[in-house]
C-alpha positions in Angstrom: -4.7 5.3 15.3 -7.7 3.8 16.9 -9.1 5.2 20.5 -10.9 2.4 22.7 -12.4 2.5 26.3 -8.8 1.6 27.3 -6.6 3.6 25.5 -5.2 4.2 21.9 -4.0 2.1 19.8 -1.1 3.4 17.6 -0.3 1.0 14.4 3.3 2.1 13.0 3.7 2.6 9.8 6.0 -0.1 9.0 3.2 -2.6 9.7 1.0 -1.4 7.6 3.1 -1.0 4.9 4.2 -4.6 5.2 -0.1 -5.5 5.2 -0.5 -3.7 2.1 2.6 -4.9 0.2 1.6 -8.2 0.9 -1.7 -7.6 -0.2 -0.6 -6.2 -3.8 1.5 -8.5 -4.4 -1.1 -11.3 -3.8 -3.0 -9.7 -6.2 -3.4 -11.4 -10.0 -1.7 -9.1 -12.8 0.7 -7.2 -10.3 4.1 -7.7 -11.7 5.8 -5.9 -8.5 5.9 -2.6 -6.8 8.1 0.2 -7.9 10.4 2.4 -5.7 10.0 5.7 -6.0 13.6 6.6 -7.3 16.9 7.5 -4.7 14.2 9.2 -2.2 12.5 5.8 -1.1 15.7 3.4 -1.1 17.2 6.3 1.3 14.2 6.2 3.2 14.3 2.2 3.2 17.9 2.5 4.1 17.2 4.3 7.3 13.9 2.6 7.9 12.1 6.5 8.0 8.6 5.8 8.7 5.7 5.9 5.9 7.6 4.7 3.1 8.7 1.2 1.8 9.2 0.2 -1.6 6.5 1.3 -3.8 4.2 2.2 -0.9 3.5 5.5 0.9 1.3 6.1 3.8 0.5 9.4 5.2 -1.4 10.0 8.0 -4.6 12.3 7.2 -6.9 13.0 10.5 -8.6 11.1 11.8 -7.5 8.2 9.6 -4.1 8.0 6.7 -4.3 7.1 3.2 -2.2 5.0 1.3 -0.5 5.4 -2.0 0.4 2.3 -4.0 3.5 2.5 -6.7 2.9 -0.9 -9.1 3.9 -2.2 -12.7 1.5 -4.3 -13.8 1.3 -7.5 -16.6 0.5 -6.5 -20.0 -2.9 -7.1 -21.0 -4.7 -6.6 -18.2 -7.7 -4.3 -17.8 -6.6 -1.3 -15.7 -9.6 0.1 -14.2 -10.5 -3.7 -13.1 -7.0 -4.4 -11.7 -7.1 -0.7 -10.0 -10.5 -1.7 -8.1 -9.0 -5.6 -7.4 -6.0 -3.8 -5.5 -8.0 -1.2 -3.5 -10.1 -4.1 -2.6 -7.7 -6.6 -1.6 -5.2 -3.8 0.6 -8.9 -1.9 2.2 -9.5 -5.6 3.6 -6.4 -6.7 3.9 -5.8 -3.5 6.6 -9.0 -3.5 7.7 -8.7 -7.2 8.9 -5.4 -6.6 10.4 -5.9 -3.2 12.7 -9.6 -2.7 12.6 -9.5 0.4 10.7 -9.6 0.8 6.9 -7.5 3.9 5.2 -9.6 6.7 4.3 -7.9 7.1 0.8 -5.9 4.3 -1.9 -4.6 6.3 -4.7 -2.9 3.1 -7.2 -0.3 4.7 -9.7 0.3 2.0 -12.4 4.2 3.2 -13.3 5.3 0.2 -14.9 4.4 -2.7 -17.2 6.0 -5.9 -17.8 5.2 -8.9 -20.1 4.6 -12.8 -19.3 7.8 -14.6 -20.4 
């Protein structure tokens, strides 16, 4: 939520979550988001705000942070990949609505190998 001279501007969470999925995805080394087990496909499945597939956002005044569910490529450095991720979804958001989360928390849950 942003205020301006003219009003507020509310951002659902749906968009945001589609931003930052994008953004991950893009990202070199991410394999592909994770769901978060029977909880997030039956929050998909009725389209319940804050979740999508591997992504979470929760709103946290004055701002909402973001937590990001990923399996990742084998052999990739972790803590280089991590900061590549927060990077590219902060911008990615930032670009998009004008206001960055407070908070990207990435759990690596997964990893896959190049075939």
């Amino acid at each position: 939520m942003k205020a301006t001279d003219l009003g507020t501007l509310k951002v659902h969470d749906e968009v945001i979550i589609a931003l930052v999925e994008e953004a991950v995805l893009a990202t070199p080394g991410v394999a592909h988001m994770i769901s978060r087990g029977v909880r997030d496909e039956l929050n998909q499945w009725l389209k319940k705000d804050g979740y999508g597939r591997g992504v979470t956002v929760t709103a946290e005044p004055p701002g909402f942070s973001i937590d990001l569910f990923i399996a990742v490529y084998y052999g990739e450095r972790l803590p280089e990949l991590g900061r590549r991720i927060v990077d590219r979804v902060y911008q990615a958001v930032k670009a998009a609505i004008e206001v960055g989360p407070s908070n990207i928390t990435v759990h690596i849950e997964g990893l896959e190998t190049l075939e």
